[in-house]
N, C-alpha and C positions, 0 to 999 in steps of 0.2 A: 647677482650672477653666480657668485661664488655657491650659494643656495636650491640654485637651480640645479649647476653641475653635481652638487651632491646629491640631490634627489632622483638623479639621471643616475647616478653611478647606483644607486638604492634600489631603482628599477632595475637596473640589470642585472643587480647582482640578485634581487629576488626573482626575476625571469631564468635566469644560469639556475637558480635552488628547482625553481621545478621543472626544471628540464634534463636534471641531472636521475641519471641512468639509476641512484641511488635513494632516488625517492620515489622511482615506477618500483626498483624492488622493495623496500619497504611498505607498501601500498598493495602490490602483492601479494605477498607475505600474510598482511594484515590490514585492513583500511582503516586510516587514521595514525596508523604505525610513525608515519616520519613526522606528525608533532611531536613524537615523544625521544626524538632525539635531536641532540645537535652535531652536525655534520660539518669538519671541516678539514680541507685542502691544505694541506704543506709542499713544497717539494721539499724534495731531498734526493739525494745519488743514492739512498740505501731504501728499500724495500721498508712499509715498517708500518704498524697500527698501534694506536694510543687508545685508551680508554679512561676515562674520567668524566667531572660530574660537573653540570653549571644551575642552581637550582633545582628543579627537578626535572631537568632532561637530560640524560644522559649522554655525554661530546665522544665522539668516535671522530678519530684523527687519522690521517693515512694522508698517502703521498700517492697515491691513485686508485681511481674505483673498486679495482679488485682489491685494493687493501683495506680501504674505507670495506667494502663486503666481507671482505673477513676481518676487519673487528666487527662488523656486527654480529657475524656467527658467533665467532667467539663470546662477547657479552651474552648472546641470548643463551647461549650452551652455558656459560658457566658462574653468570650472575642470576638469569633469569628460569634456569631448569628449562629450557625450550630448545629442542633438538631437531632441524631441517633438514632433510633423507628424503632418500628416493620415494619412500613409503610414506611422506607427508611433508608440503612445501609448506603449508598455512600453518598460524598461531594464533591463539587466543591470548593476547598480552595483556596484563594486568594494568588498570585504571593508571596506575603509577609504577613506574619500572622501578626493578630494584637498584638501591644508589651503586656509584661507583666511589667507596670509601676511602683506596688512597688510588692516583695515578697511575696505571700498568702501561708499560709500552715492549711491543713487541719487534723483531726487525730480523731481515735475513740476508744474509748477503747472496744467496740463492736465487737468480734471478727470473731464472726460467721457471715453470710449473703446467709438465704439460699433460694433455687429458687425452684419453683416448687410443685405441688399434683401429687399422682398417675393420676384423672381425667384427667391432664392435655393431659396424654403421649397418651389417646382413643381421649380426644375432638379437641387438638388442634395437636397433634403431631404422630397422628397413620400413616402419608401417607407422612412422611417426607423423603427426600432424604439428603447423605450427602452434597451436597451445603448449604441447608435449615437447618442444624445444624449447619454448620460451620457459618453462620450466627448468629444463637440463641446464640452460644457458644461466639462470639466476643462481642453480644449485654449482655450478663450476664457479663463478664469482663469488659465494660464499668461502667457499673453498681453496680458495685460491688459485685457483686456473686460470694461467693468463697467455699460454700457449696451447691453444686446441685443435687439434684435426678435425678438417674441415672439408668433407667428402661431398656433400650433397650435390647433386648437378653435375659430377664430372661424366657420366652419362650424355647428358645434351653436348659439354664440349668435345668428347669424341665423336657423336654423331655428324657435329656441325663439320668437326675436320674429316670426317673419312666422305663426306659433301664434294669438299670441294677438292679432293683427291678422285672425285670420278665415280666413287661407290652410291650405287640407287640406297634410293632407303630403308627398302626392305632387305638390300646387304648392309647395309650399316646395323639397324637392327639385329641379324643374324649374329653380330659381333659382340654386340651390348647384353650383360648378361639381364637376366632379372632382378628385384628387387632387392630379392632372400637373397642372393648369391652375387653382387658384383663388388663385393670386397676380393674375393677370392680373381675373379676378372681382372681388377682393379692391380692386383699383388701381381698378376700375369701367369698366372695357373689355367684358368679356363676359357673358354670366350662363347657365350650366347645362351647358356643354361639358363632354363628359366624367364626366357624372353618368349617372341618380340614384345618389348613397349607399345605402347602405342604414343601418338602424336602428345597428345595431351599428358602422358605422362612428363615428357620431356618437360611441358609447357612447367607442370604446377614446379616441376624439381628447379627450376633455373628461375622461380618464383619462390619457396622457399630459400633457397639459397641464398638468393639477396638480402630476404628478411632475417635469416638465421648471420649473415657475416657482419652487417649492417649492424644487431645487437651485442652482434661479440665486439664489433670496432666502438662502436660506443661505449663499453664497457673497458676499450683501453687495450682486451685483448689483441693479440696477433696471430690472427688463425694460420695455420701449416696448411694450404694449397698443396695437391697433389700434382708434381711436377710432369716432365718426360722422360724416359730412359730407355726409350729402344723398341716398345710392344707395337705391333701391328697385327691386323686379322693373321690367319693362318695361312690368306688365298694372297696374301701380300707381292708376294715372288711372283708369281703367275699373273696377276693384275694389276701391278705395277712395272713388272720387266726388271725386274731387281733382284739382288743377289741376297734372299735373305738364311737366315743360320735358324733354323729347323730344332727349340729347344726341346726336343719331347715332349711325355706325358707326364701327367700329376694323378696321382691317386686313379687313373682310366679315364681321366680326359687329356682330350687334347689342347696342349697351352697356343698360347696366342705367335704368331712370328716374332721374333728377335730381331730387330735392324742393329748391324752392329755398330756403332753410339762411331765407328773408324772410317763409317762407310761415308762417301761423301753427299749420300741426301740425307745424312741424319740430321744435319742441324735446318735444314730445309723444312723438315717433318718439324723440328723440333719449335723451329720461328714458329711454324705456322700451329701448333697446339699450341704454344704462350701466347701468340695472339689472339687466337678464341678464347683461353681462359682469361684472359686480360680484359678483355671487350664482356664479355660476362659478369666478371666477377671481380674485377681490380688487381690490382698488384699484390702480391704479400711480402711479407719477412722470409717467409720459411717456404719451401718446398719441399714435399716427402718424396725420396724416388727410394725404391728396391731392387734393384737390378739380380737377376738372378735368385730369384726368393725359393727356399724351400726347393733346391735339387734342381734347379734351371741349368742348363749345361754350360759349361765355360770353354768348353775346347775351342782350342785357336783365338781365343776373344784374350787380346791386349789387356791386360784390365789394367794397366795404366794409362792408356791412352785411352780406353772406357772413361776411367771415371775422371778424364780429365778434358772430355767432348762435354758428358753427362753434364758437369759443374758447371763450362763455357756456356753451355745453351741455354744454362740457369742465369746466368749472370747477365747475358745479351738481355734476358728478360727482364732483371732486375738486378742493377749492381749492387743494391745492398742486402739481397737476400743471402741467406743460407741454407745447404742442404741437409735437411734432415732424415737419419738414417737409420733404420732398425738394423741391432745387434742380435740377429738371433740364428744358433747354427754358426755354418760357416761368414755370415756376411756379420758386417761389410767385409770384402776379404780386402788383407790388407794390401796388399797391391794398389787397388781400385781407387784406394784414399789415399797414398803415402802422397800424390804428388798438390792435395787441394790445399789452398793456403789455410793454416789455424787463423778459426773465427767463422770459415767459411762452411763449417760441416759442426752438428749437434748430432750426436752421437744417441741414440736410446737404446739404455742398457736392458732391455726388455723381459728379460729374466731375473733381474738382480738377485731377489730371495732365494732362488736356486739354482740358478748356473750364470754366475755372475761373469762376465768379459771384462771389468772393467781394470780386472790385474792381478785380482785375488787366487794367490796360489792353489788355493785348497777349490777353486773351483774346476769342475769334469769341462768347463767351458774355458780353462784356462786361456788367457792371450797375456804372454810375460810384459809387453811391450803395453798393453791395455790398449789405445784407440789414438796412440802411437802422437799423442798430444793433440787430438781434437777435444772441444769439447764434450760435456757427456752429461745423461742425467740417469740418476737411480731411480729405475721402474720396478713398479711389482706388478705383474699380468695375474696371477691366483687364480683368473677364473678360462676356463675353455670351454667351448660349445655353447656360454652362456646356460652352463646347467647349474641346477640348484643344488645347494647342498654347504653346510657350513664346514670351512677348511680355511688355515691360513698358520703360518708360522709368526704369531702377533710376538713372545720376545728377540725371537732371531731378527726378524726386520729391523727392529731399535739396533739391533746392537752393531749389524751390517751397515747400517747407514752408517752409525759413528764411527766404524772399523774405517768405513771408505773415504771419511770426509777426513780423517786423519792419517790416511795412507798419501805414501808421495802423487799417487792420482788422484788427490783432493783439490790438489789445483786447478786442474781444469774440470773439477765438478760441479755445473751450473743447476742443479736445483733436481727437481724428483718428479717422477710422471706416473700414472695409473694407466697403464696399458691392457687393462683385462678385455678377455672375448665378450664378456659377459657383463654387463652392468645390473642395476636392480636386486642385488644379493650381498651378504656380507656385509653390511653398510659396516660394522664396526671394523675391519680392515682399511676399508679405504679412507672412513676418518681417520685412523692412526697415520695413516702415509700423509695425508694431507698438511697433518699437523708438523711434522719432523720439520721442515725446512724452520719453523715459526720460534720450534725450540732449541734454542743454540747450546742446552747440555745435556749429555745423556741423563734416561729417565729410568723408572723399573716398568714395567708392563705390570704389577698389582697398584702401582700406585693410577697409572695411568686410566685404566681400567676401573677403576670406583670413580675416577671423577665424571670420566664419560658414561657409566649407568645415572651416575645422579644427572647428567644434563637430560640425557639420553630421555631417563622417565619421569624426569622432574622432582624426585628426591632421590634419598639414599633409603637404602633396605638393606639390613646385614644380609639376610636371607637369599634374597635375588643377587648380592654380591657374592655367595657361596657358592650359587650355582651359577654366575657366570666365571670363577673361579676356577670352579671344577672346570668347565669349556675347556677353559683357557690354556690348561695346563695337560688339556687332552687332545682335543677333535681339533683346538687352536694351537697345540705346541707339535704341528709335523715337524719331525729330524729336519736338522739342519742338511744335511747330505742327501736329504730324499727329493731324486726330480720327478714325482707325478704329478699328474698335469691337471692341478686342480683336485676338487673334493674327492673324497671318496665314494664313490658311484655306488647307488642302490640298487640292488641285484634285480630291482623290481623293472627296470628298466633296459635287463640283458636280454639279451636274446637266448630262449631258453634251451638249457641245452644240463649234462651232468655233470658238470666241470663249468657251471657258467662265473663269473668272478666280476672282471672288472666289463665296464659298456663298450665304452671306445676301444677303437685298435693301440691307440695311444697312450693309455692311462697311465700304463707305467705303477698303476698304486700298488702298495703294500699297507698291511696291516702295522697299524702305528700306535693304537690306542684298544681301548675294554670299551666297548660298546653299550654295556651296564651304565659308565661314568655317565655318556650322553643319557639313558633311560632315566639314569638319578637326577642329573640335572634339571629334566622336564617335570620329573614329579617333586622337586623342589621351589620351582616358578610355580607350579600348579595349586602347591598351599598358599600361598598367599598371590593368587590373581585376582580374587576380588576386593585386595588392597587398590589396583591399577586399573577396575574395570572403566570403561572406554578412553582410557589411556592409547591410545592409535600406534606408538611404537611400542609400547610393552606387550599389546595383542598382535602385531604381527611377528614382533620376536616369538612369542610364544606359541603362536602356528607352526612356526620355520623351526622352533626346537624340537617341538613334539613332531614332528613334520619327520624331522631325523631321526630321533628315536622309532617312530614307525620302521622308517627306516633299518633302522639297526635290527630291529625284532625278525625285521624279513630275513635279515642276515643269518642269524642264531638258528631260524626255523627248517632255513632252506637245505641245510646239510642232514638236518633228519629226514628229509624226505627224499633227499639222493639214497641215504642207507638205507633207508626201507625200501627202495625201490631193489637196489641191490641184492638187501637181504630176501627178496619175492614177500616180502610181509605187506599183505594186499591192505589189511585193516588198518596196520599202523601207516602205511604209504597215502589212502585215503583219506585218512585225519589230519595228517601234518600237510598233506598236499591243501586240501580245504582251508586251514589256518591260512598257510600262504597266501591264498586267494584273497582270504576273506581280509589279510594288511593292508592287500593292495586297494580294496574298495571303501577299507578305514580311514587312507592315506587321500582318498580320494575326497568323502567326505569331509576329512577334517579341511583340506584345502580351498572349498567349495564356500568358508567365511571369511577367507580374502580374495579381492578382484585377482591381487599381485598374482596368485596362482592356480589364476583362470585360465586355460586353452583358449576359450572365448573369450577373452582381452585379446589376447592373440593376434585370431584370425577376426574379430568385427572390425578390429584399427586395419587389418589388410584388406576390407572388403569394404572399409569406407574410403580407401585413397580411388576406388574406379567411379568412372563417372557411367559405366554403363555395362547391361549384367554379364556381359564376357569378361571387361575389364575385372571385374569383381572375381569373376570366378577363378582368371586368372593368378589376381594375389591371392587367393584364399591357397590357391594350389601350390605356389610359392610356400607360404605359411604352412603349409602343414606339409610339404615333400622337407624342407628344411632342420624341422623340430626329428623326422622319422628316418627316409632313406635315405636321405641329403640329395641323392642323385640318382640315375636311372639303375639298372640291376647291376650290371660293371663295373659303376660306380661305386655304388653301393656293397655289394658283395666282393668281388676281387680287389676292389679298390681301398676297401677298409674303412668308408664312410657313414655308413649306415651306422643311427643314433649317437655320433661322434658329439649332436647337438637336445641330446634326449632331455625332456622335461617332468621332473616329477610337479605335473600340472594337473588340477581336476578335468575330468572331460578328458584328457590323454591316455588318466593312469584305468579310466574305467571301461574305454570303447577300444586300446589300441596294445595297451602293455596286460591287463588283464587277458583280455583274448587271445593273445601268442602264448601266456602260462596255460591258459587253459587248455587252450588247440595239443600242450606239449602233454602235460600231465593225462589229457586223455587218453592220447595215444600210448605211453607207459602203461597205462590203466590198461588197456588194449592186449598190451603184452604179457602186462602180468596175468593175466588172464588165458594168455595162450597164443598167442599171435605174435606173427610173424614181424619184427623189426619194420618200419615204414619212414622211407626217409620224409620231411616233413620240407615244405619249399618256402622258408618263410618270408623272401621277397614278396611271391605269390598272395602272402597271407596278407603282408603288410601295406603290398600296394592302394588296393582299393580303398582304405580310408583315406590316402591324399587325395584322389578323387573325388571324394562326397563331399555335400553340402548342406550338411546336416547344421541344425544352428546349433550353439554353445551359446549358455547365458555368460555372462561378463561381469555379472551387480555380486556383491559378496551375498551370500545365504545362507540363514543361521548364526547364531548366538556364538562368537567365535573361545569364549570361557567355557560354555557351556557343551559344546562339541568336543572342545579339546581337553576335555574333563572326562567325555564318555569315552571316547577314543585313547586316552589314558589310561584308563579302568580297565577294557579291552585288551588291551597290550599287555597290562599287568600282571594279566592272571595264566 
């Protein structure tokens, strides 16, 4: 009997090994991958991964899956040279891993680790399929993400409730933005851009959805459900008989109604949205609500009896959740919070690397009181409009963390989040955030920095460490004091004009660094690339360098061709306008050897979510109004949106950012010549390519060493 029992207990415990979340991603990853390790469960009250050695497999220890997942990153990063990034989830592992020679154990008391902005889920995640999540979801387990925003499908639960609120469904739809754009919806800025859905969309979203919460709860995660807090259609007042509060516009649209959270069918509204997302999607830990985001009006609004309706209606839904709340601007104001119990509110400090709230005096975001003792986590957002371009303050972040986790608001600092608009870029940024909670003492950013090239490319190279060095202490060290918003934007992508500088209305950039350094850096990768040839990260880094440097060149070039234009010097105006030109269609080429900065990756993933060719045509027009005017002319032009989300992408930079340099420079050309000034309309210009439906290839093309060698050479001279 005794015999029995144990071979019973033998089966289960080998049925629990292969059913464990941890051996689909090793399998993954690699097939055959999880022989080659030994895998095993502790608890513990504290966060933590081990690494050590039983024979020749390799024992990864952890106290839950996402720990177990990040020590395996970890081993594969730093025992075995193998680095998993956006730009490559697969490995090639060696017949026999390499050993783990003494015991390392890692631990945090950092509990939380969370992923994600609404932004995110329009810039980088609107046209995703479940493959391309099931990926994301193994790359945040790696990582240690164990608190993730978890948007997909809120779509269907508002449709379902504005149902049985009386609304047909072609108003419901009127309500629902599109694909591209219902983060912004979502936040309570706009309502129906970009719509209608159709049926089926609703269907597949509240079908991924499942599949997507389902692996994150499996994984141990606790996805952050987006709550209620007061939005309704616009026609709300009017088609419901109710008093509702009229928040303005955003940018030239019109925001969605405001129910004020006092009124007494708020929590009526409020039951009845937690009961559709409940019946959907389950319960969660977390709820994200923003009440008032980005210039929403507050007049007459209680915000303590706001956000203490907001919290109740949370709580009916789930008494053990908590609210979680972006710190950016004026919110959360404090008011809104002072009355919700600590424990019940996670705070995300969504700016931390440059206008931190969490207490730090020296921040233009100042709050003396910090988040007035809720908890909180240090985010770094880095990227906006999901545009390309390497930027990041890599020593200030180190050294902010440690400043904050040893400030009196250490205490209730529960762990660190990556809040960027934009994912798919930067990966050496958001490895460094990832890692901070893991390390419990301050590090240098050059030491840090050679260990992750050696994981990164699978050795070490003085040379490619010189020149990410140089980066580092450039295009990677913006002023601690400087809040622009993300990379520094390629001129190639302004709207062209004599005075053109930064893209966005928001950029906020200044000149921080020598643009040389970036040029040097790339022709220091470039002498030794065919050390690394099909090396997969070291060839997309070095697109994405050179890529910059392009970049930069356009920068240097473009002010000779403002003075020549000035100076009426037709020949020299000619030449230098030409070079310009001719960056933009090098920048375009070189990019044409990775998928990652395809236009057509783009728009094929938006024109294979429809199931039929309007549906198609639909997203494709999403996809490409998004990347260009964002919005209609209004929007776009008076509004300050237009290219806020610009791509230096192949297929972009050659049918849509060239043609506006060109259309301008002619018209100069025109003048110098003798002609009359012509204003130039360039909504007019830019419209019709969201329109077309021209194909973009998707597959990389061309020898990416090989291009970015000639394309270097080009630059050079």
């Amino acid at each position: 009997m005794r015999k029995f029992l144990l071979f019973c207990a033998f089966c289960l415990t080998v049925g629990l090994a292969k059913a464990s979340p941890i051996t689909g991603l090793l399998e993954r990853i690699a097939p055959g991958a999880s022989d080659k390790f030994k895998i095993e469960m502790q608890r513990s009250d504290t966060d933590f991964f081990e690494l050590d050695q039983a024979g020749d497999k390799v024992v990864v220890r952890g106290n839950s899956y996402v720990s177990l997942a990040t020590g395996i990153h970890w081993y594969l990063k730093y025992y075995a040279g193998i680095h998993l990034s956006w730009n490559g989830m697969k490995a090639a592992l060696p017949d026999v891993l390499p050993p783990v020679a003494h015991r390392e154990r890692h631990e945090t008391n950092l509990k939380d680790r969370y992923y994600l902005n609404y932004c995110t889920f329009s810039y980088s995640m609107a046209f995703w399929d479940w493959e391309r999540w099931e990926q994301e979801i193994d790359w945040m387990a790696l990582h240690g993400i164990n608190v993730p925003l978890a948007l997909v499908g809120t779509d269907a639960v508002w449709r379902n409730v504005l149902l049985r609120l009386g609304y047909s469904r072609d108003e419901a739809n009127a309500f629902v933005a599109g694909p591209a754009f219902q983060a912004w919806w979502l936040m309570n800025n706009l309502e129906g851009w970009g719509g209608p859905n159709s049926d089926r969309w609703y269907e597949d979203r509240v079908a991924l959805q499942k599949k997507i919460l389902k692996r994150m709860r499996d994984y141990g995660m606790r996805p952050v459900l987006p709550g209620y807090s007061g939005m309704l259609p616009h026609d709300a007042g009017q088609k419901l008989g109710w008093a509702i509060t009229d928040p303005g516009k955003w940018n030239g649209f019109n925001r969605p109604a405001f129910l004020q959270p006092t009124d007494p069918h708020f929590q009526e509204i409020a039951a009845l949205y937690y009961k559709e997302l409940t019946r959907l999607f389950g319960k969660a830990d977390f709820y994200s609500m923003d009440p008032f985001h980005e210039g929403g009006r507050v007049d007459g609004v209680d915000l303590d009896a706001a956000g203490q309706a907001i919290w109740q209606a949370m709580k009916k839904a789930n008494p053990r959740a908590a609210w979680v709340v972006q710190a950016w601007g004026a919110n959360p104001r404090p008011q809104m919070i002072q009355s919700v119990l600590k424990g019940d509110m996670m705070v995300l400090d969504l700016y931390s690397e440059s206008r931190p709230q969490w207490g730090d005096p020296e921040s233009s975001w100042y709050r003396k009181n910090g988040f007035d003792g809720h908890d909180w986590l240090y985010c770094m957002l880095l990227n906006y409009g999901g545009n390309v371009g390497l930027h990041g303050k890599m020593k200030h972040v180190i050294d902010e963390f440690y400043k904050a986790k040893a400030s009196p608001f250490g205490s209730t600092l529960r762990g660190v989040g990556l809040t960027m608009e934009g994912i798919e870029n930067n990966p050496v940024m958001y490895e460094l955030v990832s890692e901070l909670p893991w390390r419990a003492e301050p590090f240098g950013k050059d030491e840090w920095l050679a260990g992750y090239l050696k994981a990164r490319y699978g050795k070490a190279d003085a040379r490619v460490l010189e020149a990410w060095t140089l980066l580092s202490n450039t295009i990677y060290a913006c002023p601690d004091q400087s809040t622009q918003q993300g990379t520094h934007e390629s001129v190639f992508c302004a709207r062209p004009s004599l005075h053109a500088y930064q893209v966005s209305s928001w950029s906020e950039m200044s000149d921080y660094y020598n643009p040389a350094d970036v040029i040097h850096a790339a022709g220091i990768l470039l002498e030794h690339a065919e050390d690394f040839r099909g090396n997969n990260h070291f060839e997309y880094d070095l697109v994405d360098v050179v890529r910059q440097a392009v970049a930069e060149k356009g920068r240097l070039v473009y002010p000779v061709v403002v003075s020549a234009f000035k100076a009426g010097d037709r020949e020299l105006f000619a030449a230098a306008s030409r070079r310009f030109l001719d960056l933009i269609l090098l920048q375009d080429k070189l990019l044409a050897t990775r998928t990652e900065f395809r236009v057509g990756r783009w728009i094929e993933s938006a024109r294979k979510l429809g199931h039929t060719p309007d549906e198609k045509d639909r997203y494709e027009w999403n996809a490409r109004v998004q990347i260009t005017t964002w919005g209609n002319r209004v929007t776009a032009d008076d509004g300050g949106l237009r290219d806020y989300a610009h791509k230096e992408w192949n297929g972009l930079l050659r049918d849509f950012y060239y043609m506006r340099w060109k259309t301008y420079f002619d018209e100069l050309t025109r003048q110098l010549d003798g002609g009359e000034p012509r204003t130039i309309d360039f909504y007019a210009l830019e419209e019709p390519w969201t329109l077309q439906h021209n194909a973009y290839a998707s597959d990389a093309e061309g020898d990416a060493l090989s291009v970015a060698r000639e394309v270097y050479e080009a630059i050079a001279r």
